[in-house]
C-alpha positions as CSV (number, residue, x, y, z in Angstrom):
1,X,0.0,0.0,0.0
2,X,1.3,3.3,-1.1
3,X,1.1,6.0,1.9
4,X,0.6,8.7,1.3
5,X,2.2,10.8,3.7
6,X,5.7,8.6,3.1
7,X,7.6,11.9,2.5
8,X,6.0,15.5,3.1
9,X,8.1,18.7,3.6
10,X,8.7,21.2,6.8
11,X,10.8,23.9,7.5
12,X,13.9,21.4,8.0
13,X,13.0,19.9,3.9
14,X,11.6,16.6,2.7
15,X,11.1,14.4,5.7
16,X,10.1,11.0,6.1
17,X,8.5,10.1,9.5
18,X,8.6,6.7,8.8
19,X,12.2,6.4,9.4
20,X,12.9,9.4,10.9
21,X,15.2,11.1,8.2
22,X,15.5,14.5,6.1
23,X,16.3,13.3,2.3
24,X,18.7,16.5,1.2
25,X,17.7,18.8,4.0
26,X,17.7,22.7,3.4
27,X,18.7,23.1,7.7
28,X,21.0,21.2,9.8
29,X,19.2,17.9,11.6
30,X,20.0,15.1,13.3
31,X,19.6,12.3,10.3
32,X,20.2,12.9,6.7
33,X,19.9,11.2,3.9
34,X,21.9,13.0,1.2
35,X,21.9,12.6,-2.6
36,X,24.6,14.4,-4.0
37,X,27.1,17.2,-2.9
38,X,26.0,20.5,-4.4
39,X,25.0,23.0,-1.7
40,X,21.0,23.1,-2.7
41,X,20.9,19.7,-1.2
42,X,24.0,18.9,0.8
43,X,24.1,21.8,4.1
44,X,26.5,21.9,6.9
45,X,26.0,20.9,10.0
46,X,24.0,17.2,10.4
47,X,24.2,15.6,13.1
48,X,24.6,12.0,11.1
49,X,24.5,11.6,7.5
50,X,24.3,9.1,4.9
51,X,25.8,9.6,1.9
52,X,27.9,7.7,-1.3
53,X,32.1,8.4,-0.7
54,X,32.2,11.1,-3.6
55,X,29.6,13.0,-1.8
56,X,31.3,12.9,1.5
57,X,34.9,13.9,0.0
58,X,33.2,17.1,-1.7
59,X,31.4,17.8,1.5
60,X,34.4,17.2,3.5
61,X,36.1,19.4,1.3
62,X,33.6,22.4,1.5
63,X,32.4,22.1,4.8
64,X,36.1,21.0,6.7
65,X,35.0,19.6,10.3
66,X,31.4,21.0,10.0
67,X,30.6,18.6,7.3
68,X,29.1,16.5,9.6
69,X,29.5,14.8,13.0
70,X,28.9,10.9,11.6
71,X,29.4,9.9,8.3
72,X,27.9,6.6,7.1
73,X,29.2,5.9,3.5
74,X,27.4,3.4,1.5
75,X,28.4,2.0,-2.1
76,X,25.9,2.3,-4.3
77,X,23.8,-1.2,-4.7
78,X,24.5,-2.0,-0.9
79,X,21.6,-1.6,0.9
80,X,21.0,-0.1,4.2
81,X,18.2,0.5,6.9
82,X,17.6,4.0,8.7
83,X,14.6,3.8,11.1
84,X,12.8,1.1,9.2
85,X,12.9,2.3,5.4
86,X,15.5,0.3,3.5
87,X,17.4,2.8,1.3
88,X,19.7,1.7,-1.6
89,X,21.4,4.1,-3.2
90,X,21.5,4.1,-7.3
91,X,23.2,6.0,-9.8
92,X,22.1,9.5,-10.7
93,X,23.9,10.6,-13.8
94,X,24.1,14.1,-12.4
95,X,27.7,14.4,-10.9
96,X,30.2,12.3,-9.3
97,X,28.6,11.1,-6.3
98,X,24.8,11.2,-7.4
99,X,22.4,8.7,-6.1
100,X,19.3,8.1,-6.4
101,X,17.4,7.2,-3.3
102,X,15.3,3.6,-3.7
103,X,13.2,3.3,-0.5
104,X,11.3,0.0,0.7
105,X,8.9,0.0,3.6
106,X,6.2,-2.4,4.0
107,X,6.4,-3.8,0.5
108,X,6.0,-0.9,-1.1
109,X,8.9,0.9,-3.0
110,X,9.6,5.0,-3.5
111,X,12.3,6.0,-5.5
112,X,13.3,9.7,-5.1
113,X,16.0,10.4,-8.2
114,X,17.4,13.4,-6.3
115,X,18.7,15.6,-9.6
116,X,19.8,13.5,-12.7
117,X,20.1,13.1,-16.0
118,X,20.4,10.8,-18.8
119,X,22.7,12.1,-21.5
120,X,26.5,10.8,-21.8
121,X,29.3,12.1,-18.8
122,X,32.4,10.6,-18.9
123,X,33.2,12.5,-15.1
124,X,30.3,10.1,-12.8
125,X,28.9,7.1,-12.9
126,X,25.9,6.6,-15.4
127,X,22.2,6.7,-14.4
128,X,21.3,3.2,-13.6
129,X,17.4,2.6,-14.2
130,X,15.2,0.8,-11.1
131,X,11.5,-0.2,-10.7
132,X,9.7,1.4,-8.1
133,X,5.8,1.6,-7.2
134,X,6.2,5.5,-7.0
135,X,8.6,7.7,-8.4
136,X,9.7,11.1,-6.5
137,X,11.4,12.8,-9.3
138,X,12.6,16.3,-9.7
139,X,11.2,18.6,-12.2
140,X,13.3,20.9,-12.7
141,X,13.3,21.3,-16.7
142,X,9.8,19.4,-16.6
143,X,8.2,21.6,-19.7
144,X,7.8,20.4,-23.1
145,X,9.0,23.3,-24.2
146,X,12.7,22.1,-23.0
147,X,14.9,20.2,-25.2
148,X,18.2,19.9,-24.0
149,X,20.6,19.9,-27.4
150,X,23.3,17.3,-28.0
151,X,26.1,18.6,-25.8
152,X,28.9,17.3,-28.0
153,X,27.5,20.2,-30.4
154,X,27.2,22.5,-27.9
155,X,31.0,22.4,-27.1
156,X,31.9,22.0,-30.5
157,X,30.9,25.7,-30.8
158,X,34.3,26.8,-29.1
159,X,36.0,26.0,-32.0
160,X,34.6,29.0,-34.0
161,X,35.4,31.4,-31.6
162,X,39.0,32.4,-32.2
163,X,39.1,34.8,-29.4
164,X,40.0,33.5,-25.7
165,X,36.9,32.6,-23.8
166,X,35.6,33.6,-20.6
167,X,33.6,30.2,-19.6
168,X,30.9,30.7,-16.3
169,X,29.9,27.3,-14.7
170,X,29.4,25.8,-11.8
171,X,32.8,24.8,-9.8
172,X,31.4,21.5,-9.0
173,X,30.2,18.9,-11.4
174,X,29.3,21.2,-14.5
175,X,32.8,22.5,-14.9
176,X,34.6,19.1,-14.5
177,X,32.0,17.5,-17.2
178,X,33.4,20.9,-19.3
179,X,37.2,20.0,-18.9
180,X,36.5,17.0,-20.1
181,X,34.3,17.8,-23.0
182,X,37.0,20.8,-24.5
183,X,39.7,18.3,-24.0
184,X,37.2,15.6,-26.2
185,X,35.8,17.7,-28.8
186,X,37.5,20.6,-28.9
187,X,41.1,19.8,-28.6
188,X,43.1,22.6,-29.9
189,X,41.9,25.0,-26.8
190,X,43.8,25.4,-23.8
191,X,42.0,25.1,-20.5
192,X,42.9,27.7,-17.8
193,X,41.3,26.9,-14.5
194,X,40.2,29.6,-11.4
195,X,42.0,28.2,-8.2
196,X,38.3,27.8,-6.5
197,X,37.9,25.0,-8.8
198,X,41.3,22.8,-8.4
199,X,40.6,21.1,-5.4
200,X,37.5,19.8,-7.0
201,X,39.4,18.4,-9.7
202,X,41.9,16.8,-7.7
203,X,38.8,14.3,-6.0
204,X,37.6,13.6,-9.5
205,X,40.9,12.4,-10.5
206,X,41.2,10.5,-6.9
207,X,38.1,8.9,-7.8
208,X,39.3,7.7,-10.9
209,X,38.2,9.9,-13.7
210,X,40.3,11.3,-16.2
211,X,39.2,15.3,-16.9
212,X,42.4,15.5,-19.7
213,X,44.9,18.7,-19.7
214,X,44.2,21.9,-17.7
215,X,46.3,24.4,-15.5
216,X,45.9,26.9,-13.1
217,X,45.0,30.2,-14.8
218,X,47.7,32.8,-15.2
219,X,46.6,36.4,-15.8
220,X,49.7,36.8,-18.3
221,X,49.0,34.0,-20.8
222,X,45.3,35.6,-21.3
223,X,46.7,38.7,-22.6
224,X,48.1,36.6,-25.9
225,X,45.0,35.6,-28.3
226,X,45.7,31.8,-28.2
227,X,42.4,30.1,-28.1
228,X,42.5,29.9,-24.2
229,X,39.0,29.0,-22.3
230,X,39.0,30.1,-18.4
231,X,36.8,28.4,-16.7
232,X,35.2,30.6,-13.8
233,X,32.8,30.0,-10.8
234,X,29.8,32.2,-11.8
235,X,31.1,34.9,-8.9
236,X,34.2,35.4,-10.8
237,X,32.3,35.2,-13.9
238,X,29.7,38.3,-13.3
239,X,33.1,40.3,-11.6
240,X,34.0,40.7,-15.6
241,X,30.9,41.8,-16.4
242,X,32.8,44.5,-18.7
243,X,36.1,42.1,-19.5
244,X,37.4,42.9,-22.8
245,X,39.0,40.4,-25.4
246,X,37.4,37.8,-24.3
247,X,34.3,36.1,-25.3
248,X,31.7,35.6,-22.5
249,X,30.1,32.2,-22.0
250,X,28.0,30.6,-19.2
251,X,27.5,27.0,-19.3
252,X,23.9,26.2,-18.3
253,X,20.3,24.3,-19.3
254,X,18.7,27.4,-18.3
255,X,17.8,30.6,-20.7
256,X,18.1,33.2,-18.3
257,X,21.8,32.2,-17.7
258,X,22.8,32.6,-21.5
259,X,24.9,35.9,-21.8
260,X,22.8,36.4,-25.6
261,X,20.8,34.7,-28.1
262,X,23.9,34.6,-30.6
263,X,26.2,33.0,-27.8
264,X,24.8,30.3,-26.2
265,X,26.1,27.4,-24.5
266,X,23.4,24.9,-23.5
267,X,24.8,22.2,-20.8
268,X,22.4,20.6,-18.9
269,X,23.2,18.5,-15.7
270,X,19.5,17.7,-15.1
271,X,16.9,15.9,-16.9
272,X,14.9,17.9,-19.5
273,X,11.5,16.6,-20.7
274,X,12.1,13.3,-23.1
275,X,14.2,12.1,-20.4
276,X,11.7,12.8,-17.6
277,X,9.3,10.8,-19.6
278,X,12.0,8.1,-20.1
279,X,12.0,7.6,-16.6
280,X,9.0,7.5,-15.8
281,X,8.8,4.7,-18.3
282,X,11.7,2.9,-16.7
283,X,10.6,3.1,-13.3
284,X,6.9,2.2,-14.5
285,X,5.3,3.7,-11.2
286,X,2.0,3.8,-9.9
287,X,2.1,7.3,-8.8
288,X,4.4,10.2,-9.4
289,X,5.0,12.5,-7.1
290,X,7.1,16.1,-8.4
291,X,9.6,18.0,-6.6
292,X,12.2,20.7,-6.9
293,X,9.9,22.5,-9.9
294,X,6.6,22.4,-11.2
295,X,5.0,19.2,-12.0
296,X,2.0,21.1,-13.8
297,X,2.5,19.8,-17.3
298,X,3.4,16.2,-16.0
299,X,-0.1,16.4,-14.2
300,X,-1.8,17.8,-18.1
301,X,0.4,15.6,-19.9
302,X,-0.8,12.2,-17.9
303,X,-4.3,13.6,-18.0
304,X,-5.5,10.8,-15.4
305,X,-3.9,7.9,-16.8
306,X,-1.1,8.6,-13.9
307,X,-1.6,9.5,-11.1
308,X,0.8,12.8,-10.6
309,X,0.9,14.6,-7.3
310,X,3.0,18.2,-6.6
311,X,4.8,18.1,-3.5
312,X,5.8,21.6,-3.5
């Protein structure tokens, strides 16, 4: 029997009082179950936490001895019991780290996919698809209107530009998936890193993923035009608001983040559409419940054939 009350949110984030945990709390408690490290879903200051080891290192890294007081790291595939609910974590596709959350309690099986996505990354381990009786998904790019493009072409586009470029992203995840794209697809360019972002690299390549050739930026070698791209944290990026000689790029899925409709980059780390609907036909749920976005057109698009609920 599916309950519906299995998860519901407070002011602490999506809670489940059937085991007594937070899954990706928004404020400090005493049990979390964490999906992934970016700071939207991974906070400082848990009392214990679950979590998968890249997860832990990145938090460990940002957080130093506020990360947490107990860390319980747990391979993906191994399951685990907190309060009751068996939790297994599965492959996300969004970043080194990402799981997605299976959940068992009394027979009945919740998957929450935390963020994810479905297209190629050579930097984290691939989505891996599950079966669950209802599937907590996020919806962030849930809109038919979004198509995210082949991201081999969207990189590609660097290779026109024969100006240095001035690349925005975010340090963790996007700009390591970026590193290794340029280095892939658009060889000739030399990647120049901001030191915010090294440290980052260096548990990637710990972890056993190759990014390919980058160094530590250097103020001098951007004054020569020779088809350098300098990745930037999006702080450093809107600092050179008014940078001359460069081109200005921000790496993102959403519209609003694209510097102008002539010179876009559109890299995605989450799901778009077709590969929300792909997992809902993976998972083959009974229900579908929508979190972090709007569910609306799931809910129009299902039209009663599936049951869709909005749980914020």
């Amino acid at each position: 029997m599916i309950l519906d009350d299995f998860v519901q949110f407070d002011a602490n984030g999506l809670y489940c009082k059937y085991g007594g945990f937070y899954i990706d709390p928004v404020q400090p408690v005493d049990r979390a179950v964490i999906s992934h490290a970016h700071a939207d879903h991974a906070v400082a200051g848990n009392r214990e936490v679950w979590c998968t080891a890249g997860t832990q290192a990145f938090m460990q890294l940002r957080y130093t001895k506020n990360a947490a007081k107990v860390f319980n790291v747990t391979a993906y595939g191994q399951p685990f019991v907190v309060g009751g609910v068996e939790i297994t974590f599965v492959p996300a596709g969004h970043m080194l780290g990402s799981a997605q959350l299976l959940m068992a309690y009394q027979g009945t099986t919740y998957l929450y996919t935390g963020d994810f996505k479905l297209q190629p990354d050579a930097t984290c381990e691939p989505l891996e698809w599950v079966k669950a009786d209802v599937l907590i998904t996020e919806s962030t790019f849930a809109n038919p209107a979004t198509q995210h493009p082949d991201p081999i072409a969207e990189i590609s586009k660097l290779k026109d530009i024969k100006i240095n470029i001035l690349l925005g992203a975010y340090g963790l995840g996007k700009s390591q998936r970026l590193i290794r794209l340029i280095n892939d697809y658009a060889p000739q360019k030399t990647i120049l890193m901001h030191h915010r972002i090294m440290p980052l690299n260096t548990i990637y390549e710990k972890a056993g993923y190759t990014l390919g050739k980058y160094q530590l930026y250097n103020r001098k070698l951007m004054k020569n035009q020779q088809d350098y791209v300098y990745i930037v944290p999006p702080f450093t990026f809107d600092s050179y608001i008014r940078a001359t000689g460069v081109k200005r790029l921000f790496a993102s899925g959403w519209k609003n983040l694209q510097v102008n409709s002539q010179d876009t980059l559109y890299i995605s780390d989450h799901a778009d559409w077709s590969d929300i609907l792909e997992m809902i036909k993976q998972v083959q749920p009974t229900q579908v419940w929508t979190l972090h976005g709007d569910g609306k057109h799931l809910r129009e698009h299902f039209n009663n054939t599936l049951f869709v609920k909005l749980l914020n």
